[in-house]
Structure formats: C-alpha cells, structure tokens
N, C-alpha and C positions, 0 to 999 in steps of 0.2 A: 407769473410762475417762475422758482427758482430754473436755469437751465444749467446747473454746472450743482455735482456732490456738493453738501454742506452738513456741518453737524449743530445740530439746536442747541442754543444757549440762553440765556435770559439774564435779564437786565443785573447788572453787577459782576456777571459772569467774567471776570480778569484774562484775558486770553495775550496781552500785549507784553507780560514779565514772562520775563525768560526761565523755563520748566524746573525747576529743581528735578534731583536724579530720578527720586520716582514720581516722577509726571503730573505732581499734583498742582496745578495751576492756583494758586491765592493770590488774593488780594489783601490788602494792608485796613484791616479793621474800620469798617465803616465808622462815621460819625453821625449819620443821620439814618433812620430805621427804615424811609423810603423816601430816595431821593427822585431827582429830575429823570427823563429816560435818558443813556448813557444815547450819547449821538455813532452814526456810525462813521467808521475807519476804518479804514483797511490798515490791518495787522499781518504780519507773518508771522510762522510759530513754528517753529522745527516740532513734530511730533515724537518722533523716540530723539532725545538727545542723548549724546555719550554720556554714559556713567563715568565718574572717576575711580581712578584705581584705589581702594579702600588700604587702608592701614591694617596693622596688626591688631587681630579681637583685643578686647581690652581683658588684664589679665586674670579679672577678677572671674571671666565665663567664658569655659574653654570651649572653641569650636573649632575647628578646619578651618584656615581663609581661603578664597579665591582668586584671582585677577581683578574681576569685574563682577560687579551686584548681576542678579539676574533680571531679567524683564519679570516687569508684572504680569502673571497668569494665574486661572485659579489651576490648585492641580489635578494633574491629571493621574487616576487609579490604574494603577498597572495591571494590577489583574486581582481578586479576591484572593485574602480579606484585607488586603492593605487597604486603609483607607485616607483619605480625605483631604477635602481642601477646600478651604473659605477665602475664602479672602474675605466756599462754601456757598450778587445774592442779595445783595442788598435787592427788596423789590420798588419796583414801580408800577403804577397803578394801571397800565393797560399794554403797555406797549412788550410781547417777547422780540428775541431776536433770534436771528439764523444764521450761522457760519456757513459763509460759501466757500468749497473745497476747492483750487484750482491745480489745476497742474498734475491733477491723475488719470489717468487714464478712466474715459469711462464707459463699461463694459454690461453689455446685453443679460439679461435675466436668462440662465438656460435653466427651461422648469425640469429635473428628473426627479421630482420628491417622490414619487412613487416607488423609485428603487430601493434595494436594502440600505445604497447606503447617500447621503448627501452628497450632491452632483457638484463639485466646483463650480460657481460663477467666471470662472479665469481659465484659463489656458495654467498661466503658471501664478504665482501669488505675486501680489504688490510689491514695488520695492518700496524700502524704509527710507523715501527720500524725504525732504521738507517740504510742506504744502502751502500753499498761499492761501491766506484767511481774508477774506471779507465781511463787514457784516449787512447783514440784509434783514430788512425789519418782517415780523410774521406774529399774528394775531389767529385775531377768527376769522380773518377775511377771506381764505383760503375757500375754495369750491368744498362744501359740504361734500365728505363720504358718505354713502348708503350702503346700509346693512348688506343687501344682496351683492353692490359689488366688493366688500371686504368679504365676503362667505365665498366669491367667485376667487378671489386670488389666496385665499387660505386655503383652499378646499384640496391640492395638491399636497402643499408641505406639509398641512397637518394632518394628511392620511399617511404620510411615512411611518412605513412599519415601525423605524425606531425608535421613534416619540411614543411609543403605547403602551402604556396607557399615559394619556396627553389630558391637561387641562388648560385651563386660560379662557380669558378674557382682551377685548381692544373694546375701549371707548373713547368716543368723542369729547372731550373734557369739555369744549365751551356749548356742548348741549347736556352732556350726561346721556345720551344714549349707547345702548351698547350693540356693538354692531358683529361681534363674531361674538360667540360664548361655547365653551364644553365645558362642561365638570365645573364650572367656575364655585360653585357653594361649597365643595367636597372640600373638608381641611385633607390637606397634602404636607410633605415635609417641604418647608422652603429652603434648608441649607443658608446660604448666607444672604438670599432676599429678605431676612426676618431681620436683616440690618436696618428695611426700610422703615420697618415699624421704629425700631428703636433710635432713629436718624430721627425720626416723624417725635417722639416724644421728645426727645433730647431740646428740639427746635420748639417745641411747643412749652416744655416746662421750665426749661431754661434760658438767663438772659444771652442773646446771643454773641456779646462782646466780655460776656464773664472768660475769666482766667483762674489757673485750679496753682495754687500754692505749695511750693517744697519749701520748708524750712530748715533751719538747724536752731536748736535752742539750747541753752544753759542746761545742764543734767543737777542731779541731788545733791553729787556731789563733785569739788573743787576739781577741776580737768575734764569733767565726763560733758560731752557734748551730746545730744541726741538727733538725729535727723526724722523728723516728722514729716507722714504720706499725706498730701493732700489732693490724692485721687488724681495726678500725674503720672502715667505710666512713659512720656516721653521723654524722660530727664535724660541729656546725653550723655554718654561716655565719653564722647569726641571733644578736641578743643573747638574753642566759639572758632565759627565760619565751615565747618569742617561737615560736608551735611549726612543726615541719616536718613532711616526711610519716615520720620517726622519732620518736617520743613519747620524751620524756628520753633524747634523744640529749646528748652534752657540747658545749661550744662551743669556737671558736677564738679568742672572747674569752677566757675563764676561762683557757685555755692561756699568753694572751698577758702576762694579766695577771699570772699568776705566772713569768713569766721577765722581767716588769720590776721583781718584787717580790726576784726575786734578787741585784738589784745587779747594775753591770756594763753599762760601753754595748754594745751590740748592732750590729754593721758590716755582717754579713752573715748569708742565712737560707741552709741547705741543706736537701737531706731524704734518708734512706735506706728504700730499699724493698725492701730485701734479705729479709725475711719470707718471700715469695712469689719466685718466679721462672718463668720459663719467659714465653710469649707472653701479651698480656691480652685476646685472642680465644679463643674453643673452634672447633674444626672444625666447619663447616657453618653459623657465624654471618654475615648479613647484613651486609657493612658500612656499610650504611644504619641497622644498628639503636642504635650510637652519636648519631648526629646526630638522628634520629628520637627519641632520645627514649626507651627502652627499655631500655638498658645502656649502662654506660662499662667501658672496659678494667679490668681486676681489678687492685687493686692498695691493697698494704694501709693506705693514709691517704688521703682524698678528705671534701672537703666534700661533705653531703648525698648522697651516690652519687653524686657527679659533676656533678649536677644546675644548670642556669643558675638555674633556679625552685624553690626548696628547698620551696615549698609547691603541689606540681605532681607528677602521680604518671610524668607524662611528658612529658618538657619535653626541648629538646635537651642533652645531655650534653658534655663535655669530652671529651678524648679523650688527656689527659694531667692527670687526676684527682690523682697526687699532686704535679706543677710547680706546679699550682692551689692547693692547701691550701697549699703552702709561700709563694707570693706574697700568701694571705692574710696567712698570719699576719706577713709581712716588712709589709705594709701595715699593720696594728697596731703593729705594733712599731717605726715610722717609718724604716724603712731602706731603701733600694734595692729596687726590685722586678725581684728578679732571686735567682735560687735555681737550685743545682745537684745534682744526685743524687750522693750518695758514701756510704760503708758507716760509719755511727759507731763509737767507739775503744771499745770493751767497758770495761764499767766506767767510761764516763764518767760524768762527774756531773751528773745530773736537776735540768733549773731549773724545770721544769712537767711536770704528769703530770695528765691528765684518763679518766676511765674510761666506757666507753658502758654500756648497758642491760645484763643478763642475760643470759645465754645462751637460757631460755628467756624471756624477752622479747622475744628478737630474734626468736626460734620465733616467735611468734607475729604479729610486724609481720609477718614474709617472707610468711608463707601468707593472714594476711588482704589484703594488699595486692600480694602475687603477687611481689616484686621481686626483681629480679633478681640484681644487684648483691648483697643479702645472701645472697641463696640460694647463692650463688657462696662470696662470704669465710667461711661458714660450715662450707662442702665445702670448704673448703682448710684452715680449724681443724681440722676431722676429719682429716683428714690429718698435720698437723703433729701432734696427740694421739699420731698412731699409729706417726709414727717414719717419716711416707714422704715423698716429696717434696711440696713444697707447690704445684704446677703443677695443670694441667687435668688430666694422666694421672693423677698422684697424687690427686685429690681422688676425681678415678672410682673410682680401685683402692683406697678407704679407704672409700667409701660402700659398694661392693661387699663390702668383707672384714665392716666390722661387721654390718650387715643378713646374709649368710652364717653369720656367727658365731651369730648369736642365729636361728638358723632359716628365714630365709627363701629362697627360691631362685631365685636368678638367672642361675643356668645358659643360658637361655636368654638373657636380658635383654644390650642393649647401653648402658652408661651413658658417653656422652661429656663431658657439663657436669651440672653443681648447678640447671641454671633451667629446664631444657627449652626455651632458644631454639634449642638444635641442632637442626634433622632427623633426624640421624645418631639420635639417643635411639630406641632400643626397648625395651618392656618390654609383657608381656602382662598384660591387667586383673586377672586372678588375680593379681596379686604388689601392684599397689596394695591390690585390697580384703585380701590378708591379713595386710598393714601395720594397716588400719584395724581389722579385727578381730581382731588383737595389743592394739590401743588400748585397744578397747569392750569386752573383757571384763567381764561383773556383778562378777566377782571379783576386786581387785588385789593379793591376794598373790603374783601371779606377779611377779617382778622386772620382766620386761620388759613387762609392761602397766603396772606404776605409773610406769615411766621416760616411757612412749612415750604415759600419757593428756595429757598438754600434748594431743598433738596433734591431739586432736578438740576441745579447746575453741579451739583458734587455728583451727577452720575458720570460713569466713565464713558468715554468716546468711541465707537469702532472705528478700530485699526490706529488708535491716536492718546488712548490714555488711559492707566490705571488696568486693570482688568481685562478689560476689551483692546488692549494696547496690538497684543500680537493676533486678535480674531478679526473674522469680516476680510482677509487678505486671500483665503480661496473661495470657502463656502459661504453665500450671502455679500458676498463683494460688491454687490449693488445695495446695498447700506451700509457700506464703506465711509463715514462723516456723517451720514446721516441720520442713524438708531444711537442714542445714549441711552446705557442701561446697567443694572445693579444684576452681575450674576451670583449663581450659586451653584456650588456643586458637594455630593456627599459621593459616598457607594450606592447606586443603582438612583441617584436624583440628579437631576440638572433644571435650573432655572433659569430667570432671564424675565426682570421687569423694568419696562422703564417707557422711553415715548420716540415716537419717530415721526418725522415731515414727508408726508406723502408726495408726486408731482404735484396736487395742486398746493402746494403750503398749508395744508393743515396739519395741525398737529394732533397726533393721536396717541394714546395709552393702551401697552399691551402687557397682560402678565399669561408668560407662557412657564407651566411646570410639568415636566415629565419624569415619571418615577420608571423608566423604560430600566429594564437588566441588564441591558446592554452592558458588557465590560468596558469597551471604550469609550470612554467618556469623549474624548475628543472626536466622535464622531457623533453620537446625540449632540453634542453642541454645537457641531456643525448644522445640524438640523434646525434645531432651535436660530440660530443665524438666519438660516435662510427662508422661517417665517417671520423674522422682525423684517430681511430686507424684502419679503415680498412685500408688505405693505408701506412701503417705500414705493411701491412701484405701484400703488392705486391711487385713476384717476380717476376715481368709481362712486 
C-alpha cells in the first residue's frame, strides 16, 4: 500500500519533460500503438512552473496584455447572471501506474461535510513548492472496496447541503461494480465533463498520431494567395519557440515563410473555410461568451483559438477567428491587410503547408486546460471521419453514433456542442463514469480501452495540473496528487469526473454533478473536492 500522496498515471503517461506554461505534460508521438510497460523512475516535476512574461497581443486581435498568463482554473461566477466557464498514453496491456507525491505535507481528513459550507482539510493551503515524483506500479491488486464502506465515507460530504441536488456515481473499474450511486440515470447539465465524451470519440474515431493541416495555396488569380482551414484552431501568432497556451502548436511565421520561399510576389491574402459550415455558435451559448474570453466562433483556421492573448487561457476573443489569421499572415507577407473568404480551386498548388499537434495531443491540451475551441474542431473532425456534416448537429450526431457504436448509451442523453458551454447538454453521471471505466480497465486487450486509456492520463492533477492546478490546496487536500479529474462548471452546475487511488491502491471511478444555486461556485467545488478526496481515504 502506497504510504506517501500520489497522483495516478498510466502507462505512456510523460511526467519527466519539463511542463510547458500551461501545465500540459506531452510526450513526443508514440511509434508503436501499445508498447512494453514503461519501467519505473523516479522523476521530479515542478508542478506550477513560472510562466513567461508574454509579449505584445499580436496586432491583428486587440486585447489588454498582462505580466504573466494566469493559472489554470475553471471560472468562477461572481454572482448572477454573469456566467460561465469551461475549461495524451500510449497503452499497455496490464500494468497502470501511480505517482508518489513526496515532500508535502500530509494532513488528516477533518470531516464537517455536514456544514453549510466545505471544512478545509488544512490549517492554511499548500505551498506551490516542487514535489518529488516516483513511480509506483498499481493494477487490480489493490484490497477490493465494498459498497458499504464507500457509502460509509460518502455518506458526510454527499449530505452537504450545498451539493443539492447531487448526483453521481464511483465504480470499481476492474470489477464493474458500483459501489455509491444517487441520481446516477437522471441526464443532468455536465458543463464541461461533456469534454469526456467528446475526448472518448475523438480517441475512438480518429487516428491518434493524425495531424490537421494549414495550408496556403495558389489563388485564381496572379498574386492572390489563399490560406485554407484545415480544422487547426492552434496555429500560432508567436515566433517558433515562443510558447502559447497550445504546446507545439505551428506558426504563421513558418507558413509565411515558406510561401515567400515559393517564389512569386504576393498582392493579395484570401482564406477559405469551407471545411466546416453551418453557424460558429451552438444553441444555448452566451454571446458574452466570445468577448469574455471563453470561446470564438468555430471555424477551421484561427490564430491561438481566437485568442488577443495567445498566452492567456481567457482573454477576449475575435469573433472572426479566420479574417484574423488571414490579415496575419497578409501582415507577414507585406501586403494589404485586407483578406476575403472564397472556396480555393481543388488541386491548387501548395506554397506552405504547416501541421498542428496529434490528435491525441490535442486530447490531451482540450481536457487538461478545458478549451473550448478544441473541444469543438475536434467534434467536427469526428464528424467529417464519419461522412456527416461538419456543423454543430453533425458533430452531435457523430459523438453520439461512435460512443453508441462501441457500447455506450445515450438514449437518454441530449448532446448539443463538443465543450458543454451549451445548457441545452444533458447527459446522466452513469454515462460519463462508464466512459471512464471503458478507459481504466487493469486489462487492455480490449480494443476500446487501449484506444480510449489517452484519456485518463489527459485528466488534470489535484493541486498539480490543468484545471485542478490551484484546487485540492484547502478543501479535499487529502487528494492533494491523488484524484485526476475533468471538471465543469456553468451557473448553478459544477462537475467533477474522473478516478482516484484509494489507501489500498485501488483505483476507482467517480462522477459527482451538482446542479446546487449556490452563487459561489468556488465553494460547491470545494465540496465536490472533498468527496473525490474522501474516497481517497477508503480502506473499506
């Protein structure tokens, strides 16, 4: 049994490269689809590392700069009706692992879930110091939980008045039993857990070493060049090396460069976005949530997601993401800033071609850092795989057919968007947790557990990465390394699914959704915390 904090990892899981700004740990594209099990080593791994001091927005998207990028969090609702905020692995065939946390302090479980409001686990919060990482092998071997004692150590945090109305689910992934359950069938809003689904298709319908293409091509006529979308939202504004909140994202330098490498003066820039269609809103989205800072219209070529601040997890957005990337790159390339949308001539000829991340790498930006934007162009690749249309209905109705396809059931379930900033999104905690315990299988010879393990190592860390970077440091601080999970938060929603290592090493799957009214959000989630780390603390 582990005796020192740890946070769950699994095999492929990259923890020894050093963090880019926002936290998102990758690894450099597998070659092989399930290799040996990775042996262990002790690693270190500073968990919040310094941000760099970012540069001037780029000019083409006006925003405010700041000092320093902010930490990752989802946000928090100041008070109605403002709203909202959302925010890869290689597998092997048996063996998970466990990050052992050292060098934190490690502090007593004080239960007051009964109170109005979530009890700190601390005195005072953790410091953001660097923690020393081990890895420690964990399976099924771990002392089986039993239903009555996970019921015995829920049975506090999940009577807090401010979880209510609460639902959820914890199961045992290498039995399939389920060992607490409320409400678990009732579709609820999941806010940005509906990433899971859409992480879950993405990994399932696509290959996970594909890369998504910006081009520039030959226009109709002598000087006009075109820049064609090819379902890239991470193209950077920044020079190469210079990072954003996309780790090896490509640039619109390097694009630029090679279409002056081409030969040939350049008079005018266009762009076509014909990839995608239909509206760059979902039903039930805020249109505050553009300007705010949280999503730009979907559309398949955009500097940074839109972003005025490419090193900014919310910054205000454009609202014409691909006019934008085209007057960059017309800015580079010294010509008129001035760019029109048109369809380019098939078989034109490619004067630059740059290619973003992985498919599963982009898996695992979207869910550590919640975003929207890829959560989105990733639900419309799904779609374009499957022959449907590339719109919001079609991305729905392609997330729905593969996840259907490979067992899961959503019969129930309403999917409007890829990010969960719609309302309109229902889906009941049973259908996340059995996404997750598809994932966490001990055993990956099933097909769809070896496609679909990416995506518990893309979940975020408590207190150490993505999302969960700044929680778990008062309330639930005894799953402090230990709970990895994919939150969500709307007005009046907060989520929270994902798996945690009990004392005995087991691993377990819990999806907790509370649709509570509470105003403060940062206080239902504190709740929420402190039933992932109670079951952290069952030896039961």
């Amino acid at each position: 049994m582990p005796d020192e904090p740890s946070w769950p990892t699994f095999d492929g899981d990259e923890v020894d490269r050093e963090p880019p700004t926002v936290q998102v740990r990758r690894p450099d594209p597998p070659t092989m689809r399930i290799p040996a099990p990775v042996p262990a080593t002790p690693v270190r791994v500073p968990p919040k590392p310094a941000a760099p001091t970012p540069p001037a927005p780029p000019t083409e998207i006006k925003s405010e700069p700041e000092p320093v990028p902010e930490p990752i969090t989802e946000r928090e609702e100041p008070s109605p009706p403002t709203r909202r905020r959302k925010r890869p692995f290689v597998v092997a065939a048996v063996v998970l692992v466990v990050i052992a946390l050292a060098g934190t302090a490690v502090v007593g479980t004080q239960r007051g879930w009964f109170d109005a409001t979530p009890v700190p686990t601390t005195a005072a919060p953790l410091p953001p110091a660097p923690v020393s990482l081990s890895v420690k092998g964990v399976g099924a071997d771990g002392k089986q939980a039993t239903a009555a004692g996970v019921r015995a150590v829920l049975a506090g945090p999940a009577a807090n008045g401010l979880l209510a109305p609460l639902a959820g689910l914890v199961v045992d992934p290498a039995t399939g039993a389920a060992l607490w359950n409320q409400g678990e069938t009732t579709p609820q809003t999941p806010a940005s857990t509906i990433k899971v689904l859409t992480a879950a298709a993405a990994l399932l319908a696509l290959d996970h070493s594909a890369q998504f293409s910006t081009k520039v091509v030959r226009g109709a006529q002598p000087g006009v060049v075109v820049l064609v979308g090819g379902g890239d939202p991470t193209l950077s504004s920044r020079p190469a090396g210079e990072t954003t909140v996309y780790p090896g994202a490509p640039t619109v330098d390097d694009l630029a460069a090679q279409v002056r490498a081409s030969g040939g003066p350049v008079t005018q820039v266009q762009y076509d976005v014909s990839r995608y269609v239909g509206p760059g809103t979902a039903p039930g989205w805020d249109p505050s949530d553009v300007p705010n800072g949280y999503v730009a219209p979907i559309e398949p070529v955009m500097l940074d997601g839109g972003r005025g601040d490419p090193s900014k997890y919310d910054t205000p957005r454009t609202a014409t993401p691909a006019a934008a990337a085209a007057l960059a790159l017309a800015q580079r390339l010294g010509v008129p800033s001035s760019a029109t949308p048109v369809v380019a001539s098939p078989g034109a000829e490619v004067l630059g071609e740059v290619k973003s991340a992985t498919v599963e790498q982009l898996v695992e930006n979207l869910m550590q850092i919640s975003d929207n934007v890829l959560a989105e162009t990733m639900a419309r690749e799904v779609a374009k795989a499957r022959g449907l249309e590339p719109s919001f209905a079609g991305a729905a109705q392609a997330v729905r057919q593969v996840l259907t396809e490979h067992g899961f059931d959503l019969s129930t379930s309403t999917v409007v968007d890829g990010s969960g900033l719609s309302p309109n999104d229902k889906v009941p905690a049973k259908l996340l947790a059995d996404v997750l315990v598809a994932a966490a299988k001990p055993d990956a010879a099933d097909p769809k557990t070896a496609e679909l393990r990416p995506l518990l190592t893309a979940l975020p860390v408590a207190g150490g990465s993505g999302t969960l970077a700044t929680r778990y440091e008062q309330w639930g601080a005894g799953g402090r390394g230990w709970v990895r999970a994919k939150t969500g938060t709307l007005t009046s929603v907060n989520t929270l699914a994902g798996v945690v290592v009990d004392v005995d090493g087991r691993l377990l799957v819990f999806t907790f959704m509370s649709l509570s009214p509470e105003q403060n959000n940062s206080l239902v989630r504190g709740a929420l915390d402190e039933m992932a780390a109670a079951l952290r603390t069952c030896g039961c």
